[in-house]
Every structure is written in C-alpha cells, then in structure tokens.
N, C-alpha and C positions, 0 to 999 in steps of 0.2 A: 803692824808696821806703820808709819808713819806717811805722807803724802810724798810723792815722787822728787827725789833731791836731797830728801832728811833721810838721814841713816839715823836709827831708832835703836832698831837691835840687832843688827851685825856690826859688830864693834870691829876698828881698828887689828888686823892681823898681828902687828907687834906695839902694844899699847906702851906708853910713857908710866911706868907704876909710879907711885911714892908714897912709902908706908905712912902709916896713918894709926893715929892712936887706939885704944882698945876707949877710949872716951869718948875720942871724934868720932870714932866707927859708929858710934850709935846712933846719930844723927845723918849720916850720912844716906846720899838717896841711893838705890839701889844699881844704878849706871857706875855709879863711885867705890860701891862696894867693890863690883866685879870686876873693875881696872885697878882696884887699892888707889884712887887719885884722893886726894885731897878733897875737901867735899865743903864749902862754906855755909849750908844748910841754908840756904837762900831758898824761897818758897813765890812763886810754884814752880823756878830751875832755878838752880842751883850754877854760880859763874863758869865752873867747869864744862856741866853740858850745853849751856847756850852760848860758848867760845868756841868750843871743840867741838863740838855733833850737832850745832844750832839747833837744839830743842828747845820747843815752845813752856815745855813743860816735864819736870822728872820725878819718881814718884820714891816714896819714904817705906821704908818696912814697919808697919804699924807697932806699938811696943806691946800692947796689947796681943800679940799674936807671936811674941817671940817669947822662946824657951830656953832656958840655962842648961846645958850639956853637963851630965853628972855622968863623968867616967867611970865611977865603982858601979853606978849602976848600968852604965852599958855592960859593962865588966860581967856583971853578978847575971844578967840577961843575956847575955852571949853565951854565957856558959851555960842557962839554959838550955838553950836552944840545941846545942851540939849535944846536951845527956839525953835530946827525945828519941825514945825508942820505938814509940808507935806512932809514922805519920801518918795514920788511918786515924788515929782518934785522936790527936793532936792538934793536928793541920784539919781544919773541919772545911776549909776553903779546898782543899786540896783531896778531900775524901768524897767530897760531892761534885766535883769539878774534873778532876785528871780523868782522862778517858784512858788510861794506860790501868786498866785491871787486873791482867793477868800481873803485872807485877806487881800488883798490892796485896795480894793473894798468895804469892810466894812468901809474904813477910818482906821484902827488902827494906831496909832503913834508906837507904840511897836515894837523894830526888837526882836525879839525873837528865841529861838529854836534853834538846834545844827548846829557850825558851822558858825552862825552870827558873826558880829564884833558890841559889842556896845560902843557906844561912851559915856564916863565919863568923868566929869570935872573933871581938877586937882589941883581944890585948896585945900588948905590945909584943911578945914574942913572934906574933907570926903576920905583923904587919907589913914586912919585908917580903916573907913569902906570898901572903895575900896581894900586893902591889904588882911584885912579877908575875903572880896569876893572871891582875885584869889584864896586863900590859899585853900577853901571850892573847888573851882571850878576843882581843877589840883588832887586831892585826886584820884587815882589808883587803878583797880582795879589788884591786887596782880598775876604776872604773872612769875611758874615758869624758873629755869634753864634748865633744859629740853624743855618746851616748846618755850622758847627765843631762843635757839639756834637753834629749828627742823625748827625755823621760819629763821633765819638767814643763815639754809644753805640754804632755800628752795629759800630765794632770790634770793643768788647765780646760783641756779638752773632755776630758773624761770623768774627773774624779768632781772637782773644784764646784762644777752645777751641782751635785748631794753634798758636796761637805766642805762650803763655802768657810775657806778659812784666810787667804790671803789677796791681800792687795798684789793684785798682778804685777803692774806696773814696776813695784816697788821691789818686789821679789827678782825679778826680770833684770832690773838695775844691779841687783845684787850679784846676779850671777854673771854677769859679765863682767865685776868689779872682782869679784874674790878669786873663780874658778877659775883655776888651772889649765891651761891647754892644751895641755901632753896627755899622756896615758896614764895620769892619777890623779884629774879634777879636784877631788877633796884635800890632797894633802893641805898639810898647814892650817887646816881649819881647826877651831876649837871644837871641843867635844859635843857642845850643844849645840852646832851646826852641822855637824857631822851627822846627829842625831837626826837632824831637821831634814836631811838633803838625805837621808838613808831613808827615813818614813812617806817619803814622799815617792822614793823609786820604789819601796815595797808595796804602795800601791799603786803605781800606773805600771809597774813593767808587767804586769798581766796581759795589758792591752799593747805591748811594743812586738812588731814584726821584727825585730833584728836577729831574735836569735827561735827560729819556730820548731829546732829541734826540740826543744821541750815545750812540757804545758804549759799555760799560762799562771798555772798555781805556783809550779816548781821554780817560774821566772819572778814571780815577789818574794818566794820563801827565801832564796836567796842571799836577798837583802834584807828580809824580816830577820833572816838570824843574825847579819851584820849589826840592823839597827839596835837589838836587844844586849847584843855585847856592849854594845855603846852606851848603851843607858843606864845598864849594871857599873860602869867605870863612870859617868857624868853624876851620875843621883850621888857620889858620896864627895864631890869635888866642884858642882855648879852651882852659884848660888842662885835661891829663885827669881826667873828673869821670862821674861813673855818668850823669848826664843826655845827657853828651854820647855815653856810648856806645850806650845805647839808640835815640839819635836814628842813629846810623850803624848799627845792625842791625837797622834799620827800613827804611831804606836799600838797606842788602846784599839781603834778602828783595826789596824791592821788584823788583830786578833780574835774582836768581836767577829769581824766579816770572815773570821775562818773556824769560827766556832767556839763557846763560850768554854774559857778556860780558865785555869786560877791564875797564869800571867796575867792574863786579862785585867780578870778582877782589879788583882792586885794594881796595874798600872792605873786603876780608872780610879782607885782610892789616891793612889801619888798625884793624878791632877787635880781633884778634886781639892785636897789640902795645898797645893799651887795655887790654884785659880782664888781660893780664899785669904793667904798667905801673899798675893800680888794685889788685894781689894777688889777683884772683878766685881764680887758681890755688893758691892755700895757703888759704882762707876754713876750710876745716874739719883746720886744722892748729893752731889754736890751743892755746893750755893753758884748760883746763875753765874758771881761777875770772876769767879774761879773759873766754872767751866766753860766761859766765854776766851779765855786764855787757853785754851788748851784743844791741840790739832783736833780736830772733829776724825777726820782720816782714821788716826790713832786711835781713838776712843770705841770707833765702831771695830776696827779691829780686834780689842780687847772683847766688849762684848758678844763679838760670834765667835769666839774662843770660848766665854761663859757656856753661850747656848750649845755650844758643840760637847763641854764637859757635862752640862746635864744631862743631854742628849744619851750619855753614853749612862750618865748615872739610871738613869728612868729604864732606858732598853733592858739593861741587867738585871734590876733588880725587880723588874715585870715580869720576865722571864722565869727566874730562880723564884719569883714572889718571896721577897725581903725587901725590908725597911729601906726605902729609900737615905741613899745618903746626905743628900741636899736638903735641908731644912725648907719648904718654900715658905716659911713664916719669914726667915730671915734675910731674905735677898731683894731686891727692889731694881732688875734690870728692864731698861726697857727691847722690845723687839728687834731683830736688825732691821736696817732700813734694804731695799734692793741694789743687785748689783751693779745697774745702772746708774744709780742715784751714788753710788759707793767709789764707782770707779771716777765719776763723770766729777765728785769732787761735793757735790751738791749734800747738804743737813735736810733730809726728810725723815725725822724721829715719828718713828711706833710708840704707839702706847704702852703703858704698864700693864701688865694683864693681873686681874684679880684673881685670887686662888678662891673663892667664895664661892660655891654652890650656888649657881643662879645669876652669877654674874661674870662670868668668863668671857662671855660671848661678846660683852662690851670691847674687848679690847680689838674688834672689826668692824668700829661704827667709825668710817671716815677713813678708812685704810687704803692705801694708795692700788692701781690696776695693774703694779707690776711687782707688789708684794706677795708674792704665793706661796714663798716660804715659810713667812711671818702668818700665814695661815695654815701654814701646815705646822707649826710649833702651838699654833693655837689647839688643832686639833691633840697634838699629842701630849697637851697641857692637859685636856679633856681628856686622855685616856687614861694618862699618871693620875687624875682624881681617881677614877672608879675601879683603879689598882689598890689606891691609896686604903678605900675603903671596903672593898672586899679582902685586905688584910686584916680590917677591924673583929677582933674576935668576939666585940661584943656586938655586934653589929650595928646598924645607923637607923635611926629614926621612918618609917611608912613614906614624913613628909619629905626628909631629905633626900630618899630615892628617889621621891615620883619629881621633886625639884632637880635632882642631878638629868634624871632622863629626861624631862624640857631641855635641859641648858645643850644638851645634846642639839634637839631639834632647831634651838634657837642659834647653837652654831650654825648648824646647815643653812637657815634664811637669812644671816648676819652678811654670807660668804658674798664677795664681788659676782657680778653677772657672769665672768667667764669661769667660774665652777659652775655654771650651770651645763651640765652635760647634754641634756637635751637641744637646749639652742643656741649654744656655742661647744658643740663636741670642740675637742682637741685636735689645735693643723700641728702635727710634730713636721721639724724638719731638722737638719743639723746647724740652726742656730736659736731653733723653738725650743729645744727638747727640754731643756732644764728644767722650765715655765708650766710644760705641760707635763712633765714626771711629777712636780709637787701637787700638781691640781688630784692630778689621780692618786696620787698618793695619800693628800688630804680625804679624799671620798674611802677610801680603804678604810685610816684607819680611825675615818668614823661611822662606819658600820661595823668592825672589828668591836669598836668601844661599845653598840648598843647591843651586839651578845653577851657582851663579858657583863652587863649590866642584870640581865638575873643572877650570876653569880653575888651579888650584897645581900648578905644576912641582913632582916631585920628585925629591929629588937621590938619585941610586943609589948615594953613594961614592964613587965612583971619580971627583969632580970634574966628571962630566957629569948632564945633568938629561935626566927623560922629559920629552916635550910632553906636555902635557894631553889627554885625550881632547875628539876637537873634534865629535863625537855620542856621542850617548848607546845604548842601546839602543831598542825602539821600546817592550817594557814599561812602560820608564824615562820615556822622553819623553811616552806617555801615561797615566802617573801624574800627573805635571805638572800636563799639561792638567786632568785630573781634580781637583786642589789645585786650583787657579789657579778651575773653574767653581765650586768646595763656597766657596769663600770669597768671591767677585763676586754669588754669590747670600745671600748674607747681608747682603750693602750694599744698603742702601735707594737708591734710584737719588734721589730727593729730596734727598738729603745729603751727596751724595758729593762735590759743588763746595764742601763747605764744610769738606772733609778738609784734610790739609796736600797741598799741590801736587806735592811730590817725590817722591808717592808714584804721580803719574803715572806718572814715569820706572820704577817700578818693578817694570811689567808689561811691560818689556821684555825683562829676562833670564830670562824664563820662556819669552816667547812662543819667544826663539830657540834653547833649549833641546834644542828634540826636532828629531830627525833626519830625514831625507827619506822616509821610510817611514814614518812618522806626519805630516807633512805633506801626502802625497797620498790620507791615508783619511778618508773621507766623513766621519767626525765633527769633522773638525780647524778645518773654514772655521765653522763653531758657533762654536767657541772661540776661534779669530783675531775673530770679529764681535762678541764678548763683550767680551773686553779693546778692543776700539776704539769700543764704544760708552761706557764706561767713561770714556775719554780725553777722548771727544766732552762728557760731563760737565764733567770737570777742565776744557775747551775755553771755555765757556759762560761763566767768568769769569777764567783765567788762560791765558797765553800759551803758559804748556807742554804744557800740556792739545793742541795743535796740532802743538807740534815733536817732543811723545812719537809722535802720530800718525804722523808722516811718518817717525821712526827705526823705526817699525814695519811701516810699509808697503816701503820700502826692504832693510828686510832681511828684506822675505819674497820681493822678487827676487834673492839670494842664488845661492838654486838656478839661476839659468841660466846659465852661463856666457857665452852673447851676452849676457844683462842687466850682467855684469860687464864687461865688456869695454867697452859704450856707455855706463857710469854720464856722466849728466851734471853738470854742476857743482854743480846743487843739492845732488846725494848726495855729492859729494867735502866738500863744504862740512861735512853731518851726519858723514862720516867724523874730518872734523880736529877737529869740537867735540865731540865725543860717540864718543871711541874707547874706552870701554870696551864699547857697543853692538856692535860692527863687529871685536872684538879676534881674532876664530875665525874670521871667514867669508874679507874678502880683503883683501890689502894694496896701496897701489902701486907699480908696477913699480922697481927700483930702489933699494929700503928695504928694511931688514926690520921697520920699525916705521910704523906712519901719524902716530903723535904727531910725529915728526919731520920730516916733510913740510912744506913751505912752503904759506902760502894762495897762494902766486902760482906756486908751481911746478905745468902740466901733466900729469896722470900718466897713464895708463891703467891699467887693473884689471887684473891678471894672471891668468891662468886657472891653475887647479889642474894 
C-alpha cells in the first residue's frame, strides 16, 4: 500500500472502463489492465494513474514473464485431469499431504470437502455450469461493520507483530472509505478484496470475544472456508495485482497455522508465481534515479510481502524436505526496514543478505536496534542453507560444513546487544511483545539450526558420502537441553501464543537431538515438560501448537524398538507429513526414504 492519502491498490468501487486494444494491452501498466482504462505507457506512471490515483509511480507486466493461452491445450489437459482415476498416485501432493485416509483407502475418486481444489474441464460446454457453480459457492455469510473492524484492529494487535504485512494507516483509511455500515460490510467489494478482508478475519477472529460459544479454531475456520471459495472464483478472473496477493498469503498462513496441507501447498506455489509475476524479486535492482521516484512507503510494502512468500516457501518445503521453490540465486531483495521506521514514513534500508557460506552474517553489521525481524529472517536465512544442503544427496564438502557451522556462531555474535539474553533478558509487555517474540524467536531457531547441522552428509572424495551422526554425545545433547531451558525461560508464557506459530515446530529438532543417555537422566523429563508446555501455548490458539505436540511425543517413543515396530497410523501419518522430524530415528520397511512412501501403502517400522 502506498503512504497515507494515495490509494494504490483499492481501486475505485465503480471504475470508468474503456476498452483498449489487444496491442495497447501490452503495454499497458498493470493499474490499466485491471480497470481496462486507456493506458499511454508513460514510464515510471503512466497519465492515467498520476490523474486518477496520483501514483508516484505504476508498474508494467514484464514480457518476458508472460504466456500465450493455448485453448486446445487447456482443452487436451482438462480432460486429463477428469480421466484420473487414481488420486493416490496421481496427485502426489495430495497422497502425502491429505490427512483424510480412511477415504483414500476406500478408493474414492472424489476430492471433496472444505478447502479442496477440484479440478474442472474448461471446455466450452460446461462453462455456464461451472460459472453458476463458483457464483453458488463464493455466497457469504453477511458480516457486519462493527464486527469487520473489532476484527481488523484485532490483527493489528495480534497477528500483524508475526506477519508484518500492511501499512496500518493506509489499510485503516481504507476501511472507512469502502466498508459498509450495515449488516454486510463487504458487499460491493471486488473479489480480491473480499479475499483480502476474509484472510484477515480468518486470522484474528480466533482472538475475538464476540461470539465465545465456540472455539477459537471453529471462529477462523468460518471465514477460512469463505476466504478459499473466494479465491477459487478470483484466481481465474483477477489479474495479478499486489491486492490480490496479499489476500492469498493471508490465505497460505491461514492453513499452514492449521497444518500442512495440499491447499496449502498449492496456495504457496500461486504466490510464489504472483510475487515473481509482479517483479517483487528485482524490487531493489533498480537504477537509483528511478527508484528515487518511487513511494518508499510502497516499495517496502511490496517487499514484506516478498519476505512473507518466502517465509511460507522455506517453512514448507523444510518441513516436507523438498526442493525449495525460490531460487535464492535469482532474487536480490533487500531486508524490511522496522515498523517504526515504516509507519513513521522514514527510508532506513537493510542490507542484502549473501546466500554464500560464510558470509551471511554480514548482513547484521550496522543493523538498526529496533530491527529484530530483519534478524530473525537472518537466522532463518541460516536455517533454509543447512536444509538446503542436507538435501544434497551428494553431500558437501568437510570444509563447507565446518564453514556453515562458523557462520552459525558468527550469527549469534553479529546479533544487536539486546539478543543478548543474559544482560538484557526480554521486558515483554503489551506494546514490547512483538520485539521481544522475534529476539526469542531468533535464539530458537538458531539452536534448532545447530542440531539439524549433523544432519549434512559429507562427501569424502572419493564419490561416497559419510551418514551423519544420528546421536550426538551426551555433553552435546545436554548442552542442548541447557540452550533450549536458558531461552523458554526468557519467554513470558503470557505472549507466547502471540509469537509466529512456526516456531512451534521449532522445538522439535532440539528436543530429538540428544541421545539415549541423556534421555534416561533425571533432568531430561524437566526439559521434554518445558518444551510441551511451551507448544500447549502455541495450542491455545493455533492448530500447530497440537500436531507440534504429538511430533514430539511420538518421537520420544523412538527409543523402543517394540514402540517402532507397532507404530500406529496416526504416527505413520506424522511420519509422511513432517519427515524432516522422523529423518534419523526410523524408516518403513522397504524404502530408504519415508518421503516416498504412499499414504495408502502399509508399512511396518523396521528395527535397527
């Protein structure tokens, strides 16, 4: 969004069209596209937006990035799609992801139920029927002004410290310009604000007293199934526009935080080709006296929408361990600046952070004291390496290791004096908490990253790799522990449900760490009770908070080999969606990988 007074990307409720050539169109910026206005290609706006929406500046759909629409072959691929008979071996997103078993088991062809994607032909016969489908499907239930907005501060209040995505002010402007004041706030809204203002209620009305008959799960799912009908009828009618992607990584969040799914997925790939598709990824590749012209406001908004779609790319594909979808060769953003420096109007640019082995840590030399975000993306810049390369199958080099594990330590001394837990513990209070959820949240998951770090094979040379050590020492393993209680004691237990959620997950690769000889010493059930009361936190208003629990408790029946042997389905289940938790303990019978496993294939655990 744009500085307080410019409307950027809530356009006009009944916009002036005027059709425009299929010649002009190409040229045109993308504000032009989505009104069909006239468009003079004027650079860096264009006379329509700096008349009409006084933009400093409007942005072009790269040609290089655009595709010529072949009907025969949507045609010839649609009609694949409806002859699959097996979406167990088909849909390979969908065999390792659905947690719905017993019906895959039955055989059903059917995806069904909330939050599915189904797949529809689009030939012309059944575009008519398929139209009244979405139209039935997107129908609302009526949400007023009042409670739109106790929702939209509560974001601000709750959500917005983890998942800094909008200009307050700007947002705030908005809604008192567009929304309704009766008992149906959205109507009249276009589809990708609909979308935007539905992802936003499906994550704050967790936290709303207004209605406490129900949970606080059952008060987002609500609108989580609103929003996704909305997004199934906008993705094949909105053209790509920063409104709309916001409203889809509102979206993606909402599902990760309720556990990884193939909507998920899927949604995280649709921002992903968005975010690329609008340039986020060149934003700070400009030439100087260009981007001296162009809102600062604006710009940083665009890029915490970057870091927020990687954000979601790296969780995922850490978790599942798969190939990252973000190239980080090809992207050149710089960090966001703080929310003060954001709100307050003020240009205080972060550095570019190097993806280089040894040199990461550079990007916290000169970092401002109220940046803690922008160090906590450091760290998980630093964890997405040493994911990166314990997927390596040939493994990495003795030196590159014992270099990654410096760059590690060299974070931690790079970090501002108030990461220093020792002589500036954390003052939380309810205008702290943001500040001091990232600090701790940085300490997590750079200790999370120095266990995963025996996980890198390395290669000796000769074409063959060692395994990894799959224990540690009992030293080692109760150092851990000791990290893992110095930093949970430093978390106000009052605020920890108001951290980012993925940071659940984060107290797992610690816990599974240490070896069986610090496991069975009397201090070790302290520290398993710690980290899961912790979770039980996270639990209190997000989903994960629960399935962190049960990856936890699961793999502290590891050690028994009868426990391995009689896993039951539930644990094979946590095994196929969450194989990075489960990568050292046991595999099933018959693989040497669990990723690769069918949700429908039997297995038994095989004993060491």
């Amino acid at each position: 969004m744009a500085s307080p007074g410019v409307e950027v990307h809530w356009p006009p409720s009944s916009p002036k069209s005027t059709k425009t050539s299929p010649r002009n169109r190409q040229t045109q910026c993308l504000e032009c596209r989505r009104t069909d206005s006239q468009c003079d290609g004027v650079r860096p706006v264009c006379s329509t937006c700096a008349t009409e929406l006084g933009l400093k500046r409007c942005w072009i759909r790269s040609a290089r990035r655009r595709r010529q629409t072949n009907i025969g072959r949507s045609n010839d691929i649609g009609s694949l799609v409806i002859k699959r008979s097996d979406p167990a071996k088909d849909l390979r997103v969908d065999a390792v992801l659905f947690q719905d078993v017993s019906r895959r088991k039955n055989g059903s062809n059917s995806i069904s139920g909330e939050g599915t994607f189904k797949c529809c032909s689009p030939s012309h016969d059944g575009l008519v029927e398929h139209s009244q489908r979405l139209k039935s499907a997107t129908t609302r239930i009526p949400t007023s002004y009042a409670t739109s907005m106790n929702l939209v501060h509560l974001f601000f209040e709750k959500i917005q410290p983890w998942m800094p995505i909008f200009h307050q002010s700007t947002l705030l402007k908005f809604c008192a310009q567009r929304l309704h004041t009766d008992e149906d706030a959205l109507q009249d809204l276009n589809l990708q604000d609909q979308l935007l203002f539905l992802g936003i209620f499906a994550m704050s009305a967790r936290y709303s007293p207004l209605d406490a008959s129900i949970s606080a799960f059952e008060r987002s799912e609500q609108f989580g199934i609103q929003a996704k009908k909305t997004y199934d009828q906008a993705r094949d009618e909105v053209e790509p526009n920063l409104t709309f992607l916001q409203g889809c990584i509102l979206l993606a969040f909402y599902y990760y935080t309720s556990g990884l799914s193939a909507q998920g997925w899927v949604i995280v790939g649709v921002c992903i080709r968005l975010s690329y598709d609008l340039g986020l990824h060149e934003i700070d590749e400009e030439d100087e006296d260009e981007a001296s012209q162009v809102d600062p406001t604006e710009i940083e908004e665009r890029r915490r929408s970057w870091w927020l779609v990687w954000e979601l790319d790296c969780f995922g594909s850490t978790v599942l361990q798969r190939p990252f979808a973000i190239d980080q060769r090809r992207w050149n953003v710089r960090l966001p600046m703080s929310d003060e420096s954001w709100f307050a109007g003020r240009v205080e640019y972060c550095e570019v952070i190097s993806w280089e082995p040894g040199e990461i840590w550079r990007a916290l030399i000169g970092i401002g004291t109220h940046d803690e975000r922008a160090c906590f993306l450091v760290a998980n810049v630093m964890l997405s390496l040493v994911i990166d390369r314990i997927q390596q199958k040939q493994g990495v080099s003795m030196e590159e290791k014992i270099t990654i594990e410096n760059d590690i330590n060299c974070v931690m001394l790079a970090l501002p004096p108030a990461f220093d837990l020792n002589a500036h513990p954390p003052m939380f209070d309810s205008t702290s908490f943001g500040r001091c959820n990232w600090i701790v949240g940085t300490h997590l998951l750079l200790a999370a990253t120095t266990c995963l770090t025996t996980e890198i094979k390395v290669n000796n040379g000769s074409g063959q790799t060692d395994s990894p050590r799959l224990v540690s020492s009992q030293s080692t393993g109760l150092a851990h522990m000791l990290r893992l209680a110095t930093i949970i004691r430093n978390w106000s237990p009052d605020y920890i449900s108001l951290a980012h959620p993925f940071l659940a997950y984060a107290l797992a690769p610690i816990l599974g760490s240490e070896p069986a000889s610090v496991r069975s010493a009397p201090p070790y059930p302290s520290f398993y009770n710690l980290a899961t009361l912790v979770q039980r936190r996270f639990a209190e208003k997000w989903k994960v908070g629960d399935i962190a629990i049960d990856i936890a408790a699961l793999r502290e029946k590891t050690d028994s080999a009868q426990t391995r042997t009689n896993a039951d389905t539930s644990g094979l289940d946590l095994t196929k969606r969450y194989p990075l938790y489960f990568s050292s303990f046991y595999k099933p019978q018959g693989s040497p990988s669990p990723k690769n496993q069918s949700f429908l294939q039997d297995s038994q655990f095989s004993t060491p």
